[in-house]
mmCIF file of the N, C-alpha and C atoms, coordinates in Angstrom:
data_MODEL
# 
_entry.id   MODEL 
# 
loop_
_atom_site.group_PDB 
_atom_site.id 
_atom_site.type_symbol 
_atom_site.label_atom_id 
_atom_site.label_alt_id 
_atom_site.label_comp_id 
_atom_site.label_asym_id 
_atom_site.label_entity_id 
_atom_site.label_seq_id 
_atom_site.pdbx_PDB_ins_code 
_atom_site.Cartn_x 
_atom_site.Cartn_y 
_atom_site.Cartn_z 
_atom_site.occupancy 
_atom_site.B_iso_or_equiv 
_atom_site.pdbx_formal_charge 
_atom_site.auth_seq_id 
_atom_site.auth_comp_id 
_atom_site.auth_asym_id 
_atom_site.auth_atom_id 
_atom_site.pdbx_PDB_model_num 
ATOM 1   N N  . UNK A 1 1  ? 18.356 40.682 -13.759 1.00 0.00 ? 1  UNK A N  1 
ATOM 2   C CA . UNK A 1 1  ? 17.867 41.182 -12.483 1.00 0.00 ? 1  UNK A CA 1 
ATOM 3   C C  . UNK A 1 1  ? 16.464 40.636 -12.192 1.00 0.00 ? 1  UNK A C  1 
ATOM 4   N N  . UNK A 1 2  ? 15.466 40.690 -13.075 1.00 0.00 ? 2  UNK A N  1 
ATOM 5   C CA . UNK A 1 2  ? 14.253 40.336 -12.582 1.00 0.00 ? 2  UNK A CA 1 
ATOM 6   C C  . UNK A 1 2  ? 14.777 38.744 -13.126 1.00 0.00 ? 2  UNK A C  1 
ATOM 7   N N  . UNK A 1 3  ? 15.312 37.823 -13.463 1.00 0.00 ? 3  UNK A N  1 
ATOM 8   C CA . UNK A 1 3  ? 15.110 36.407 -13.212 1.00 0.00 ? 3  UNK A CA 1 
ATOM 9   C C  . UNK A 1 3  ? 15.599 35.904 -12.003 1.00 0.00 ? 3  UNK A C  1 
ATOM 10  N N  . UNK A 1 4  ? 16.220 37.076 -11.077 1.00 0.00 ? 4  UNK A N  1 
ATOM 11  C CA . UNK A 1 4  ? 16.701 36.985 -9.808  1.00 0.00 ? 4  UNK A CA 1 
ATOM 12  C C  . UNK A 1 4  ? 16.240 37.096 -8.750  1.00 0.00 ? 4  UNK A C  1 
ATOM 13  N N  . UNK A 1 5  ? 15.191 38.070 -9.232  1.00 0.00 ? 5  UNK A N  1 
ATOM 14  C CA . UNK A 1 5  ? 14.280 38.511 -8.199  1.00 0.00 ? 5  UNK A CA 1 
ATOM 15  C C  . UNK A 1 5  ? 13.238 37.576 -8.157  1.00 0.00 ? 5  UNK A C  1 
ATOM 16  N N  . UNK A 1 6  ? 12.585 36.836 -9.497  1.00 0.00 ? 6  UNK A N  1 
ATOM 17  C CA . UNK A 1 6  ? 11.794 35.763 -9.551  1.00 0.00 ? 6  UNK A CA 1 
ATOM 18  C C  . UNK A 1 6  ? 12.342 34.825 -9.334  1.00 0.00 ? 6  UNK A C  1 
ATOM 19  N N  . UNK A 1 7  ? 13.460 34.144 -9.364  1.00 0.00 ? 7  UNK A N  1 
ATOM 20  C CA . UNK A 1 7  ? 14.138 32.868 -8.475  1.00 0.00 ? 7  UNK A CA 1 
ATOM 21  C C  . UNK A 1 7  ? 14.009 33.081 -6.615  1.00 0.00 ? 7  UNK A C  1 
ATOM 22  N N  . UNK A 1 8  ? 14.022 34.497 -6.730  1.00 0.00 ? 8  UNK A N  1 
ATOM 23  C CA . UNK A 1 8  ? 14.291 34.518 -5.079  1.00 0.00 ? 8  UNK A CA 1 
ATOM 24  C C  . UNK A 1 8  ? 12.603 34.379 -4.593  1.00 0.00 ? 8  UNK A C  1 
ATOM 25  N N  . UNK A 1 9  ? 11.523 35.099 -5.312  1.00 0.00 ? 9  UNK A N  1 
ATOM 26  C CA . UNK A 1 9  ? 10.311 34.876 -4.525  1.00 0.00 ? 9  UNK A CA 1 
ATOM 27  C C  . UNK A 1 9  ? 10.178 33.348 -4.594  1.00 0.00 ? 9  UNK A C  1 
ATOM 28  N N  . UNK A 1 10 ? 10.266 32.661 -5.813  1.00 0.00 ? 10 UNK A N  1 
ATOM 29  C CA . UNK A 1 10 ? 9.560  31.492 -6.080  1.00 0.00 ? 10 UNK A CA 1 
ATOM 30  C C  . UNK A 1 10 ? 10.426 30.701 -4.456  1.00 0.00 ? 10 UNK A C  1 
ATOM 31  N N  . UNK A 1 11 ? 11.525 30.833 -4.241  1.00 0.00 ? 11 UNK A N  1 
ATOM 32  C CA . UNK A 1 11 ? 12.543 30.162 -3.009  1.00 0.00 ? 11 UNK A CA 1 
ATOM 33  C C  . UNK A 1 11 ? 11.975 30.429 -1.967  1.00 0.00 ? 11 UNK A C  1 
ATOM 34  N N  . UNK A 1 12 ? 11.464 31.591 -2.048  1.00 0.00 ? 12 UNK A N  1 
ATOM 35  C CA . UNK A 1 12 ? 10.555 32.274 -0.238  1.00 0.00 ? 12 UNK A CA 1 
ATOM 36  C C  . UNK A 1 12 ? 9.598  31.471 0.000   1.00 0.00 ? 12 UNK A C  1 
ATOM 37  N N  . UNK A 1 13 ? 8.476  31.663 -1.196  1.00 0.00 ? 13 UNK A N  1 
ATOM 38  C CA . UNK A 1 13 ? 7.493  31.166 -1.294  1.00 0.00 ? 13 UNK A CA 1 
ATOM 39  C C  . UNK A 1 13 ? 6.683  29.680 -1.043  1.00 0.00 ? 13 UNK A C  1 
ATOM 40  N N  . UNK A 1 14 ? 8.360  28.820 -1.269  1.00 0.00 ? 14 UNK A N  1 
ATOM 41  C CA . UNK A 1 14 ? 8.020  27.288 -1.188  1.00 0.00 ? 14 UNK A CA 1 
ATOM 42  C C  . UNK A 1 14 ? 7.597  26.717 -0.179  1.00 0.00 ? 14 UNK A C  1 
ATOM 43  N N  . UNK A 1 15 ? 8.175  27.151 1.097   1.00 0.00 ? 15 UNK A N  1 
ATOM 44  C CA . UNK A 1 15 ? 7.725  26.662 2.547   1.00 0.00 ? 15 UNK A CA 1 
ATOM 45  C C  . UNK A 1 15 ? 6.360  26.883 2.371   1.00 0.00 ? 15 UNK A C  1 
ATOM 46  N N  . UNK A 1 16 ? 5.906  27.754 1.737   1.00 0.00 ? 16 UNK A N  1 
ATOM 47  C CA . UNK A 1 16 ? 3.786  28.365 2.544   1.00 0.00 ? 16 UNK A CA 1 
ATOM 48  C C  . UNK A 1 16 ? 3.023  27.342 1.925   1.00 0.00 ? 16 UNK A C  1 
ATOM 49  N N  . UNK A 1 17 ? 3.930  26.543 0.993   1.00 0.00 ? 17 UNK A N  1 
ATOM 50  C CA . UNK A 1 17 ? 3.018  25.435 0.349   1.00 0.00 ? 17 UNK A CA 1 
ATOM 51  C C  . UNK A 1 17 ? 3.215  23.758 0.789   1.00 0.00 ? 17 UNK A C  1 
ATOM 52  N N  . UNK A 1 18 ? 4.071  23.652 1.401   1.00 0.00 ? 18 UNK A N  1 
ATOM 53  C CA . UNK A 1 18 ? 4.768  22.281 2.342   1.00 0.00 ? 18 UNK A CA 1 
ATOM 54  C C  . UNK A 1 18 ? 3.354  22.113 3.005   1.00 0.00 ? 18 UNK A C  1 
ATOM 55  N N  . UNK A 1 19 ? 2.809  20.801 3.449   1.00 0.00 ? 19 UNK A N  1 
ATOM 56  C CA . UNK A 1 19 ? 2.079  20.335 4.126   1.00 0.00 ? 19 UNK A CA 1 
ATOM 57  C C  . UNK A 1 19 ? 2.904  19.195 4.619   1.00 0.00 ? 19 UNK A C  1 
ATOM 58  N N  . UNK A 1 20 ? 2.395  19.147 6.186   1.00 0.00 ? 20 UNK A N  1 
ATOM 59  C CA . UNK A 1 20 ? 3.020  17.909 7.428   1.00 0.00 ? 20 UNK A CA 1 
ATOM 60  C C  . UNK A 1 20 ? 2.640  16.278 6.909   1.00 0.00 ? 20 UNK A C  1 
ATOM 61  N N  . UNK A 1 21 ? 3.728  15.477 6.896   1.00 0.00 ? 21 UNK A N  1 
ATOM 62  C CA . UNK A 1 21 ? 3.237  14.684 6.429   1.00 0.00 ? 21 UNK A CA 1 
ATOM 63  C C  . UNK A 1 21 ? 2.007  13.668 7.380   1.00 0.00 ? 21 UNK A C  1 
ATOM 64  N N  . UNK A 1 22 ? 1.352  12.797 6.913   1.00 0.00 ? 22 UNK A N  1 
ATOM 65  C CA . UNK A 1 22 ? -0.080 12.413 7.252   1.00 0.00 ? 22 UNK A CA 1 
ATOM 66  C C  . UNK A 1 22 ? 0.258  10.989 8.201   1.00 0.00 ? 22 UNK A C  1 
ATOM 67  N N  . UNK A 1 23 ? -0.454 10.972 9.171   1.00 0.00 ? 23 UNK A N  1 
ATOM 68  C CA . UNK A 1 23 ? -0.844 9.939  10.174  1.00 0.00 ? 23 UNK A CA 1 
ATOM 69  C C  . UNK A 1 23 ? -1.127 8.667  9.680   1.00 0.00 ? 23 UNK A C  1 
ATOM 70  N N  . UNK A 1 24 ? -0.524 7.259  10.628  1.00 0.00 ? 24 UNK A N  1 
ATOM 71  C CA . UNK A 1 24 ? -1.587 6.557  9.861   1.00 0.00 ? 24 UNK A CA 1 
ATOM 72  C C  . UNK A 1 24 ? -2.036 5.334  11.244  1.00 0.00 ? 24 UNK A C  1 
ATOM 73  N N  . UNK A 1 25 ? -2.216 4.465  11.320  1.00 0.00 ? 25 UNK A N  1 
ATOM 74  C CA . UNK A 1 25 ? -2.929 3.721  12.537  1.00 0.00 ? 25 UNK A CA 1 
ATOM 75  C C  . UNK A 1 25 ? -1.809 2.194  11.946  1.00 0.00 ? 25 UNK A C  1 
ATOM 76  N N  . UNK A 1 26 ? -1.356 2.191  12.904  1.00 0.00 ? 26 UNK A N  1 
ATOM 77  C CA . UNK A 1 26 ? -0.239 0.919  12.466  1.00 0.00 ? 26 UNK A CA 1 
ATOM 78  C C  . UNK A 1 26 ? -0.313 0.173  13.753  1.00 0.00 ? 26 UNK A C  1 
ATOM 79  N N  . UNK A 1 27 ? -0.457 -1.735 13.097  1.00 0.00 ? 27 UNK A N  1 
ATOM 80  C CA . UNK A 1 27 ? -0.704 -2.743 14.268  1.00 0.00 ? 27 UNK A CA 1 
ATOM 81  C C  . UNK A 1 27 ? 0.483  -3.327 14.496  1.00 0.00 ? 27 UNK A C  1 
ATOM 82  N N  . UNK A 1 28 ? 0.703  -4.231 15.996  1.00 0.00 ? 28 UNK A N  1 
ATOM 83  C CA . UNK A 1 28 ? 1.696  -4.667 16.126  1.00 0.00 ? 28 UNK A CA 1 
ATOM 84  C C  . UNK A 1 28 ? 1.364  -6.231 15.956  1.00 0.00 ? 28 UNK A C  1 
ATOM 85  N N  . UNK A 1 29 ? 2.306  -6.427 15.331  1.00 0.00 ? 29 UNK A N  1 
ATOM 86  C CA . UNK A 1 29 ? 2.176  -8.196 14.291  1.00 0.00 ? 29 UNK A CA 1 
ATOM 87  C C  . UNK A 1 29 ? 2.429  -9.254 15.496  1.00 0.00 ? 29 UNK A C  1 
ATOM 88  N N  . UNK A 1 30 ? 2.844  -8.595 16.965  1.00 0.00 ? 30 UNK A N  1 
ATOM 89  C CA . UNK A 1 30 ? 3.068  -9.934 17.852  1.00 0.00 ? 30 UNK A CA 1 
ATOM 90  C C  . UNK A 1 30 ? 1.957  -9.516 18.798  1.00 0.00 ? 30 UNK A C  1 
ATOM 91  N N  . UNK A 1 31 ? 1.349  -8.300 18.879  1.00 0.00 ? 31 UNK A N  1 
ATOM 92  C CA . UNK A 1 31 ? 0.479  -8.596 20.185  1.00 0.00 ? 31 UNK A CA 1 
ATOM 93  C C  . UNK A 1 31 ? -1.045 -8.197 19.610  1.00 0.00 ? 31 UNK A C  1 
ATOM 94  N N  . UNK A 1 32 ? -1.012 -7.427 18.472  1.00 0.00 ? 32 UNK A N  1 
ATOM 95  C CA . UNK A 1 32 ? -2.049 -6.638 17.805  1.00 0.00 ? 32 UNK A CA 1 
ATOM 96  C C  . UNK A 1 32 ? -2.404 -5.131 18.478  1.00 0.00 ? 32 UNK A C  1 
ATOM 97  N N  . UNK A 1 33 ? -1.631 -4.661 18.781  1.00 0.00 ? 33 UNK A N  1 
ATOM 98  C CA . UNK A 1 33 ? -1.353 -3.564 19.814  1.00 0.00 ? 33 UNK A CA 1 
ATOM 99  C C  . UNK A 1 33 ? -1.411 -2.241 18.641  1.00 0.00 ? 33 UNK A C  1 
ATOM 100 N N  . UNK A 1 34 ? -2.579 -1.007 18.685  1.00 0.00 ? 34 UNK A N  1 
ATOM 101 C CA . UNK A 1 34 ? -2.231 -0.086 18.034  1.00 0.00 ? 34 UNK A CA 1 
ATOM 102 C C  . UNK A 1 34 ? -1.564 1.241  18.414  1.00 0.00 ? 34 UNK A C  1 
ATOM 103 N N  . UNK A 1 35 ? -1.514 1.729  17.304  1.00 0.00 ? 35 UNK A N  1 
ATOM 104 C CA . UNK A 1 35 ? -0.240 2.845  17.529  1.00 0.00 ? 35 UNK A CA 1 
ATOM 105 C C  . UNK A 1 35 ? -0.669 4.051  16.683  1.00 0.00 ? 35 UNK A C  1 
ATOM 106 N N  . UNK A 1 36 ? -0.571 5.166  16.775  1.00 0.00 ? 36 UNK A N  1 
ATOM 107 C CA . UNK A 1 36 ? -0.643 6.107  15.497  1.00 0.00 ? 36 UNK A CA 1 
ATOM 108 C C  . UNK A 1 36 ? 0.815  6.995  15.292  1.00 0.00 ? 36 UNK A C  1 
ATOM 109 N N  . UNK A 1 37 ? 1.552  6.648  14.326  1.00 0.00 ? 37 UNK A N  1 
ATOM 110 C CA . UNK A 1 37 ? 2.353  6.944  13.772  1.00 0.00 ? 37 UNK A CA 1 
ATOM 111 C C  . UNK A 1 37 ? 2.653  8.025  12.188  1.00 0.00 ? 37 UNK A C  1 
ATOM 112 N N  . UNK A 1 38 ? 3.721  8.779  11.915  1.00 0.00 ? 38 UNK A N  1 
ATOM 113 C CA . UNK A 1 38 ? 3.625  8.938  10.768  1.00 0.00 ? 38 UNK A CA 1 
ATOM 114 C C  . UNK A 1 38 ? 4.596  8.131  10.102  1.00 0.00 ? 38 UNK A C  1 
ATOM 115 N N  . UNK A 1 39 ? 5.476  7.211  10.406  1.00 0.00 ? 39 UNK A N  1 
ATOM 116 C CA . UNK A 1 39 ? 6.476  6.317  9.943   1.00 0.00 ? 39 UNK A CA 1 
ATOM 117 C C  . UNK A 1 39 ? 6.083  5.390  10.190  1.00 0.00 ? 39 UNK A C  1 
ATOM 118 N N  . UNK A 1 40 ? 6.608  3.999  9.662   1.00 0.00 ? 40 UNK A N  1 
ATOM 119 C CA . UNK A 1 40 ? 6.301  2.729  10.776  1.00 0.00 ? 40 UNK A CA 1 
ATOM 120 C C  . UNK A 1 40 ? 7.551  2.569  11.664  1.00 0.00 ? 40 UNK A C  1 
ATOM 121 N N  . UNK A 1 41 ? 6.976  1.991  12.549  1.00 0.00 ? 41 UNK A N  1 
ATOM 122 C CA . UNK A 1 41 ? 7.579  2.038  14.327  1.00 0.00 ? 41 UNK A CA 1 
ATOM 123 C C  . UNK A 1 41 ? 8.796  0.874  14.245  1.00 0.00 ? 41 UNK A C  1 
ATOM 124 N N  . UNK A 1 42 ? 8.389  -0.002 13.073  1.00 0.00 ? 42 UNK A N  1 
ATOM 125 C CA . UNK A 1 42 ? 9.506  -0.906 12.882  1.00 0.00 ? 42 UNK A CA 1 
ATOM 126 C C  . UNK A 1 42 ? 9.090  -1.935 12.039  1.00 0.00 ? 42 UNK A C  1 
ATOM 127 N N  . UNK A 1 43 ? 9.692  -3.123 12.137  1.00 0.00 ? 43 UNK A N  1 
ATOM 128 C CA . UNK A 1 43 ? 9.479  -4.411 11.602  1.00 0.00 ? 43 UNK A CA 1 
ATOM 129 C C  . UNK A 1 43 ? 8.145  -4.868 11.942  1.00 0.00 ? 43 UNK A C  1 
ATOM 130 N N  . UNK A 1 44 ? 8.022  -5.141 12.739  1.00 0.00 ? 44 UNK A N  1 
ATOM 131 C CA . UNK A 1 44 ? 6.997  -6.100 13.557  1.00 0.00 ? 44 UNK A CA 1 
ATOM 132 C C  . UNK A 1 44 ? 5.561  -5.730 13.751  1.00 0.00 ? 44 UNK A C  1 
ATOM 133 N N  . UNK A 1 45 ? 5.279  -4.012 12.892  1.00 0.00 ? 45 UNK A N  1 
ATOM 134 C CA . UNK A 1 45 ? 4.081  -3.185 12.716  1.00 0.00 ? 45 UNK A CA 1 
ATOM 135 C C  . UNK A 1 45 ? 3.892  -3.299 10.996  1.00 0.00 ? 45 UNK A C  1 
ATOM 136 N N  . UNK A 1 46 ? 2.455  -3.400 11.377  1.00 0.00 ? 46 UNK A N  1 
ATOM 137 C CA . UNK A 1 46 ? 1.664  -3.390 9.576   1.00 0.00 ? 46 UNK A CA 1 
ATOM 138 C C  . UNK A 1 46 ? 1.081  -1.663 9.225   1.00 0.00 ? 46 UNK A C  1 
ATOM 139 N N  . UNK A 1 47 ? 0.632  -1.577 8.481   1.00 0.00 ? 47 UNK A N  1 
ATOM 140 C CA . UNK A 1 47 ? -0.201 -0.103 8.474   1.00 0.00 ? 47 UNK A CA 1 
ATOM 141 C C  . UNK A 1 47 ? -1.605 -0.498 8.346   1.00 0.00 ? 47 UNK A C  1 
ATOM 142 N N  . UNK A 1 48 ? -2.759 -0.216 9.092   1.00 0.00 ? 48 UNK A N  1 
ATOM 143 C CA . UNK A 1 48 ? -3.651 -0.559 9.440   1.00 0.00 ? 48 UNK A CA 1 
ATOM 144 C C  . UNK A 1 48 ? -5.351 0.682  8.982   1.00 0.00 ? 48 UNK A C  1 
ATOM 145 N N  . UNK A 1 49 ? -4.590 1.518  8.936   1.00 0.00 ? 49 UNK A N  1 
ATOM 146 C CA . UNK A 1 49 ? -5.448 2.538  8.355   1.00 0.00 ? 49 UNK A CA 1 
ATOM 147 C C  . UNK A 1 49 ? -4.977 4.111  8.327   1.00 0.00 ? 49 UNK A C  1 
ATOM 148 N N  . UNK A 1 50 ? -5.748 4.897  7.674   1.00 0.00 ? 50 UNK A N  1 
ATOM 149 C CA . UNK A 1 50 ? -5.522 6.199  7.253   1.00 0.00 ? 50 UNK A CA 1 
ATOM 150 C C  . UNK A 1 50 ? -5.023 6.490  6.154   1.00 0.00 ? 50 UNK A C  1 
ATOM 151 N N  . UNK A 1 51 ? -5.222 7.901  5.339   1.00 0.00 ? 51 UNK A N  1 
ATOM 152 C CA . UNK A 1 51 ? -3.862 8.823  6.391   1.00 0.00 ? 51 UNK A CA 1 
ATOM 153 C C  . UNK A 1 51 ? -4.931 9.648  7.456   1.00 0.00 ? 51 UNK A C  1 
ATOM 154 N N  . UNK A 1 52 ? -4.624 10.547 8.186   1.00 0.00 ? 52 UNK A N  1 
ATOM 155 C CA . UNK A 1 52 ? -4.986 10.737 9.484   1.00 0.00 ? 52 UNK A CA 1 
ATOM 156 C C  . UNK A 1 52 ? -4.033 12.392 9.695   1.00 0.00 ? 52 UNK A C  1 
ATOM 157 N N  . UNK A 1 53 ? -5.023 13.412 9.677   1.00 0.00 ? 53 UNK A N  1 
ATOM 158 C CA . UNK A 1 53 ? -4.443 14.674 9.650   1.00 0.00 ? 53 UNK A CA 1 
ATOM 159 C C  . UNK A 1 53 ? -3.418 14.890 11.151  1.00 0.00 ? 53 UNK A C  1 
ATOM 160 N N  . UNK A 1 54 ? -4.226 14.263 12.075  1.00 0.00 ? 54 UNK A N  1 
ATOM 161 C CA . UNK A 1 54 ? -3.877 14.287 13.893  1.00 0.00 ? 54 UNK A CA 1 
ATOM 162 C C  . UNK A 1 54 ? -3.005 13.797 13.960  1.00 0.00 ? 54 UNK A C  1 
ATOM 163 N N  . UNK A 1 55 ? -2.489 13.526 15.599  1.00 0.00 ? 55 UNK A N  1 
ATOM 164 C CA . UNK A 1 55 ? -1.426 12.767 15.977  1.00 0.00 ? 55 UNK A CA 1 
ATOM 165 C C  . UNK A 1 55 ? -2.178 11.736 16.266  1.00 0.00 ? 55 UNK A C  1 
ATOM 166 N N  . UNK A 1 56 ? -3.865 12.044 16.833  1.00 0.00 ? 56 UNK A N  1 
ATOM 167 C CA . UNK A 1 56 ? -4.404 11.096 17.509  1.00 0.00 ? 56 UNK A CA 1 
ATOM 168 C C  . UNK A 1 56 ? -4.811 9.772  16.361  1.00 0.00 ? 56 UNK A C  1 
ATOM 169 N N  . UNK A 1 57 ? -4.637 10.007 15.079  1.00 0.00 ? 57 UNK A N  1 
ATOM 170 C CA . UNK A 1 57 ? -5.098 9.345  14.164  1.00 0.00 ? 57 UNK A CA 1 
ATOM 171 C C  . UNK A 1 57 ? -6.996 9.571  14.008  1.00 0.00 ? 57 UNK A C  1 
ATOM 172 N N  . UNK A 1 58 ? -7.483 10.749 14.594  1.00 0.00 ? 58 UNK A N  1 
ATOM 173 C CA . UNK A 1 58 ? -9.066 10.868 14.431  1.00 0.00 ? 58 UNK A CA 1 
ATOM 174 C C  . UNK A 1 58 ? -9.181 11.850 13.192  1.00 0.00 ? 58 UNK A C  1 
ATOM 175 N N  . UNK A 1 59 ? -8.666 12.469 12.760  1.00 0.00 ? 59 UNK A N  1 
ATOM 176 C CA . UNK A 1 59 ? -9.194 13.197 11.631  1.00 0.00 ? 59 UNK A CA 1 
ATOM 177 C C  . UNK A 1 59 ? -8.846 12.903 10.282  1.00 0.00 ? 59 UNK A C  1 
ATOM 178 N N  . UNK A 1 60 ? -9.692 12.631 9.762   1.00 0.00 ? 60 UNK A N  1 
ATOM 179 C CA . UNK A 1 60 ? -9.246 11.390 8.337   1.00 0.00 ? 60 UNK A CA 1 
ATOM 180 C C  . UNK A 1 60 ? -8.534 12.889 7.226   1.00 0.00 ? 60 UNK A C  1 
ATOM 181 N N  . UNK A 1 61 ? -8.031 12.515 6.689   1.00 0.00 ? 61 UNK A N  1 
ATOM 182 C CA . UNK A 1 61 ? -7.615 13.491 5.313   1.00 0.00 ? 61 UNK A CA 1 
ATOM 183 C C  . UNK A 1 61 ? -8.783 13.639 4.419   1.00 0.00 ? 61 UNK A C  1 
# 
């Protein structure tokens, strides 16, 4: 019973510790065009800086 009850908090509990994953400033390899992304946008983009807490890519980690 209680290794049940401690499987079930530790399961609740996991989301409150997840953090969003991080921003980063990615260039485009044909025009030099930037972007702030948390993936890259594709082929044809480098990663250029960060990570970056924002969407805007201004708040550094």
């Amino acid at each position: 019973m209680r290794l049940a009850l401690l499987t079930l908090l530790l399961a609740l509990s996991a989301p409150g510790i997840a953090a969003p994953a991080p921003f980063f400033i990615w260039q485009s390899k044909l025009d030099g065009g930037l972007t702030c992304a948390q993936a890259s946008p594709g082929e044809g983009w480098q990663r250029l800086g960060g990570p970056f807490r924002d969407a805007g890519c201004r708040v550094p980690y």
